[in-house]
C-alpha positions as a printed NumPy array, in Angstrom:
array([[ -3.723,   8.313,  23.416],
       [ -0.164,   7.34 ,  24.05 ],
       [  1.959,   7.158,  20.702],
       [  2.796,   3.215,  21.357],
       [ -0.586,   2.491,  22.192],
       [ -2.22 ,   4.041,  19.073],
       [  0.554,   1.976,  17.446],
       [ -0.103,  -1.522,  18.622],
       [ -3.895,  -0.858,  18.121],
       [ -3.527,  -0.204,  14.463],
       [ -0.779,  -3.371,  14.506],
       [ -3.885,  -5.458,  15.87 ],
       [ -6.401,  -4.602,  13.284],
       [ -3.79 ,  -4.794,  10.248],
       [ -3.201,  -8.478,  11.541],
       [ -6.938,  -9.17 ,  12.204],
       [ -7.413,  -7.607,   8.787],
       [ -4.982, -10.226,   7.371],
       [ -6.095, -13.13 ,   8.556],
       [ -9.526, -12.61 ,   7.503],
       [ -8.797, -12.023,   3.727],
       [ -6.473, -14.896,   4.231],
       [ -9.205, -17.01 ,   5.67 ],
       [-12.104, -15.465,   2.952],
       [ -9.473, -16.133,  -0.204],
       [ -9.186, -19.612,   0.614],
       [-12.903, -20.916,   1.577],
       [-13.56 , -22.582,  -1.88 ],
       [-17.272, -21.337,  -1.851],
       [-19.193, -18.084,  -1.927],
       [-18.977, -16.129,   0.687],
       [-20.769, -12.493,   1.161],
       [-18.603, -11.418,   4.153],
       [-15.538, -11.965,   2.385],
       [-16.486,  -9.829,  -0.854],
       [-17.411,  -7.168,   1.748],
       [-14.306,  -7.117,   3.228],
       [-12.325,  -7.011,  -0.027],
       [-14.539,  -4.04 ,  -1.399],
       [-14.891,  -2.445,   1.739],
       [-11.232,  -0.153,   1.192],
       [-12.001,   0.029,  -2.545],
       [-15.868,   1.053,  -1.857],
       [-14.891,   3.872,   1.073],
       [-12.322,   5.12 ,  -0.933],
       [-14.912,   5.77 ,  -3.925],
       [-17.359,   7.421,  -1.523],
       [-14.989,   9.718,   0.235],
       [-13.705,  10.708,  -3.474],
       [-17.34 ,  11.264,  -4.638],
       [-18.028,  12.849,  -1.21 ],
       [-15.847,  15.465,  -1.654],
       [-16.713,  16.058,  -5.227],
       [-17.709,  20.42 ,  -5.121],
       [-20.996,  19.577,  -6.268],
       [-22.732,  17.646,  -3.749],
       [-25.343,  16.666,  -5.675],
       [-23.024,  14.656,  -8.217],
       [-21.695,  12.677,  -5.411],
       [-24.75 ,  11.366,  -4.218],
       [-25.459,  10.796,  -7.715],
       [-22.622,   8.825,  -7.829],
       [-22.866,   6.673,  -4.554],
       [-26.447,   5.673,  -5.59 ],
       [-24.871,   4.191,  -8.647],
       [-22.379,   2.52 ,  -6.804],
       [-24.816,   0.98 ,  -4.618],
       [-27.092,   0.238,  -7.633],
       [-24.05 ,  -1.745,  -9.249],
       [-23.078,  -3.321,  -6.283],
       [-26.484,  -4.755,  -5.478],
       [-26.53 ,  -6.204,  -9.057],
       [-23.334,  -7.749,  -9.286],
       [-23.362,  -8.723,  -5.506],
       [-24.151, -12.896,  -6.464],
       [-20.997, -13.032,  -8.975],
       [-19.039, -10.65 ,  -6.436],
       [-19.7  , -13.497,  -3.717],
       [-18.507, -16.243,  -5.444],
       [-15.089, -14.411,  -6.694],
       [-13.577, -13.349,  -3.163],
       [-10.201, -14.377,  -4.024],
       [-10.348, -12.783,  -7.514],
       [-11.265,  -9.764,  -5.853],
       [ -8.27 ,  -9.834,  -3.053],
       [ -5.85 , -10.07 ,  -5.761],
       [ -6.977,  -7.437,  -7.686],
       [ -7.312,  -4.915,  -4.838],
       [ -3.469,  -5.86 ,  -3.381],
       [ -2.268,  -6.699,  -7.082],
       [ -2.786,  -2.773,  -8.098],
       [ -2.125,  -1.96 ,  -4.568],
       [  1.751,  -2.778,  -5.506],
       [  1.634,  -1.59 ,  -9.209],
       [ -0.34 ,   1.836,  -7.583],
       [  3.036,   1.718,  -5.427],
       [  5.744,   0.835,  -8.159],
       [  4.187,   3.982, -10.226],
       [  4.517,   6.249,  -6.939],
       [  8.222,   5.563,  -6.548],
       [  8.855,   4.808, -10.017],
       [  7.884,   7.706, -11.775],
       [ 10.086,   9.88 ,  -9.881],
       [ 13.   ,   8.51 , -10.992],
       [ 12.124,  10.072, -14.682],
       [ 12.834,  13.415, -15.906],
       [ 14.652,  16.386, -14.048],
       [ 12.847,  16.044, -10.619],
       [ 14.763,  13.929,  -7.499],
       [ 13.417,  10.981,  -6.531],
       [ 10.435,  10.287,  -3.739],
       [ 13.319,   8.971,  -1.091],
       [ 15.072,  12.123,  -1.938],
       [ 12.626,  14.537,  -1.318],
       [ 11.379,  12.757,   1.836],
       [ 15.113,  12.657,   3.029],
       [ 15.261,  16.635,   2.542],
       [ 12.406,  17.15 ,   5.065],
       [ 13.501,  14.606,   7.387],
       [ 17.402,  16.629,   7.322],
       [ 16.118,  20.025,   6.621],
       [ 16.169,  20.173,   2.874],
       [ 20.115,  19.816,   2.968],
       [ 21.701,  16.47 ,   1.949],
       [ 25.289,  15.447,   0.694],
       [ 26.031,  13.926,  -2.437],
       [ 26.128,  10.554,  -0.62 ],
       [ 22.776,  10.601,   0.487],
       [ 21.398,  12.16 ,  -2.587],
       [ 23.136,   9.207,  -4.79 ],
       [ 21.894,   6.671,  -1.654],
       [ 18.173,   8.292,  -1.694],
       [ 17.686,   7.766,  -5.394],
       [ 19.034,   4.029,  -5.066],
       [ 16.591,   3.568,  -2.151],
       [ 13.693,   4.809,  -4.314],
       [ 14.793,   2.325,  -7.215],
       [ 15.18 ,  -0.532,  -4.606],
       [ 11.072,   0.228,  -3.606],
       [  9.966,   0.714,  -7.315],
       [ 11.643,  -3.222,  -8.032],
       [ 10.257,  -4.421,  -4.859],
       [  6.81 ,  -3.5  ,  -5.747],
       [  7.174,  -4.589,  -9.01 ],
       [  8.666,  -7.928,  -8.017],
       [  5.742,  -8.235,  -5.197],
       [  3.017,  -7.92 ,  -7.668],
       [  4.762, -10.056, -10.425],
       [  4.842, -12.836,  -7.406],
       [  1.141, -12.692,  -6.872],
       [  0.4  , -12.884, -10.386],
       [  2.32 , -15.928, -10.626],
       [  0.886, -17.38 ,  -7.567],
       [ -2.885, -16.663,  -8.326],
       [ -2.237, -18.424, -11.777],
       [ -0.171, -21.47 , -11.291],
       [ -0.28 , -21.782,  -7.319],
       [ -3.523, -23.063,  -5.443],
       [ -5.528, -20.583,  -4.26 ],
       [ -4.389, -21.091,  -0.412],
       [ -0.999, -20.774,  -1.66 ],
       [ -1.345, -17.186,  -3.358],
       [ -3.545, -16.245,  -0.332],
       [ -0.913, -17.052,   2.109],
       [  1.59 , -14.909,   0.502],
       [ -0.613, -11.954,   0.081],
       [ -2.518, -11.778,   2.533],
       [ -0.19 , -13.148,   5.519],
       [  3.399, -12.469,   4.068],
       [  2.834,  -8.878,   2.467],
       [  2.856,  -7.071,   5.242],
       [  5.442,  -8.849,   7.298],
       [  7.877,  -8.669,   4.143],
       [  7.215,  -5.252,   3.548],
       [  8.051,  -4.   ,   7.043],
       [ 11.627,  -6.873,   6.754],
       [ 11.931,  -4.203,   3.492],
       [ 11.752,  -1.11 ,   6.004],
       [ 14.394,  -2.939,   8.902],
       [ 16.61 ,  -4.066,   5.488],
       [ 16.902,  -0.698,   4.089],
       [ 17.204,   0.705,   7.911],
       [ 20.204,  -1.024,   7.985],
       [ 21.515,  -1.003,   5.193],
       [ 21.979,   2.799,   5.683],
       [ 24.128,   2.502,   8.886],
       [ 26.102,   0.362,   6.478],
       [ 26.277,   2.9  ,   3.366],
       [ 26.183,   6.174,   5.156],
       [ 27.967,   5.588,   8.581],
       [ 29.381,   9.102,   8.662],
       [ 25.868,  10.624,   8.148],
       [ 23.244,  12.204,   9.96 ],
       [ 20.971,   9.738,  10.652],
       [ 16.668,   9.543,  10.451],
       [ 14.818,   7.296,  12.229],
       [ 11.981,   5.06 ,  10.76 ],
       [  9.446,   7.341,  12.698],
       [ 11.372,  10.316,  10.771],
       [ 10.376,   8.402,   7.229],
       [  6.963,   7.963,   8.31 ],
       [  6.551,  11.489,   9.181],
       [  8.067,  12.244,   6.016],
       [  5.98 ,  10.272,   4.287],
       [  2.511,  11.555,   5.544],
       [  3.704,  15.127,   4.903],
       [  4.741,  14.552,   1.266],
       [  1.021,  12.63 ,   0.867],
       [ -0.461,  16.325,   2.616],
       [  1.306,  18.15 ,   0.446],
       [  0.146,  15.887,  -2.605],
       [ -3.476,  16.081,  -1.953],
       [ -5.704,  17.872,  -3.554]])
C-alpha cells in the first residue's frame, strides 16, 4: 500500500473516530455504543497487556475479570459516556505531559533531543541541542495546558461545549502544534540541517521500539 494512501486511510478513521465520541458525549441519555467506543482503546490496550503477560494462564485470568467487571458495571457505564471520554483523553494529555516532561529532569537530554540525534545521526550543535530541549518544554506545557482546558470545560462548560473541544478540536490543534513548531524551526535554526515531519515521526516510533518492553 502506497505511503499516502495508508496515510489518508488512517486520516479517515481518526476523523470518523472523532465525530462519533463527539456525537456519543453530547446525546444527553444512555447510550451503550458510545461507552463501547470510549472503552474500546482503554479495554484493547488491557488485553494486549494481559495477553502478553509470560504466563498465559494469568492473562486469561485477567481478561475474564475484565469482562466480569465490565458486564456488571455496563448500566452505570452507559449512562456516563461523556464522563468516560474525558477521562480516557484527560489522562491521554497528562500520560503525554509526563512523557515529555520527565525528561527534562535530572542528567539525561530531553525526548526532542534524543529524537533529533536519530533523525541527524546522533550529532547536533549547541543550537539545536538548546532548541530541542525548548521544543520538549513547549510539548510538556501544551499537554498540560490541553488537559487543564478540558477540565475546565467538563466542569463549568455544557457538555456539548467540552465535547466539541475534545473530541473535534484535539486533534486538529495538535497537528496546528506540529506545523507551529515546523516552522518555527526554519525561523530559529535557518543555518541548520533540517528534518522533516516524516523524519520526527520516524523518530518517534523508533524511540517508542526502543522503549518497549
Amino acid at each position: 500500500m502506497r505511503p499516502w494512501l495508508k496515510g489518508l486511510g488512517i486520516g479517515l478513521v481518526a476523523v470518523a473516530w472523532a465525530v462519533a465520541a463527539h456525537f456519543a458525549s453530547a446525546h444527553p441519555g444512555p447510550s451503550g455504543w458510545g461507552a463501547a467506543l470510549a472503552l474500546a482503546p482503554v479495554v484493547t490496550a488491557m488485553v494486549l497487556g494481559l495477553w502478553s503477560l509470560p504466563m498465559r494462564w494469568l492473562g486469561v485470568l485477567g481478561m475474564v475479570a475484565l469482562a466480569g467487571v465490565l458486564v456488571a458495571l455496563w448500566p452505570w457505564l452507559t449512562g456516563r459516556v461523556a464522563l468516560l471520554f474525558f477521562l480516557e483523553q484527560t489522562g491521554v494529555y497528562l500520560l503525554m505531559a509526563v512523557v515529555f516532561g520527565r525528561t527534562l529532569r535530572g542528567p539525561d537530554e530531553s525526548l526532542v533531543t534524543q529524537m533529533a540525534r536519530r533523525v541527524h545521526g546522533g550529532v547536533l550543535s549547541d543550537k539545536q541541542f538548546g532548541y530541542t530541549r525548548q521544543v520538549t518544554l513547549s510539548w510538556t506545557l501544551f499537554f498540560m495546558a490541553m488537559a487543564l482546558c478540558s477540565v475546565l470545560l467538563f466542569l463549568l462548560a455544557p457538555t456539548a461545549v467540552w465535547s466539541v473541544f475534545a473530541n473535534l478540536l484535539g486533534g486538529p490543534l495538535i497537528a496546528l502544534m506540529f506545523v507551529g513548531e515546523f516552522v518555527w524551526r526554519r525561523v530559529a535554526l535557518p543555518d541548520e540541517a533540517r528534518a522533516t515531519m516524516s523524519d520526527a515521526i520516524r523518530a518517534w516510533k523508533t524511540h517508542n521500539a526502543e522503549k518497549a518492553p
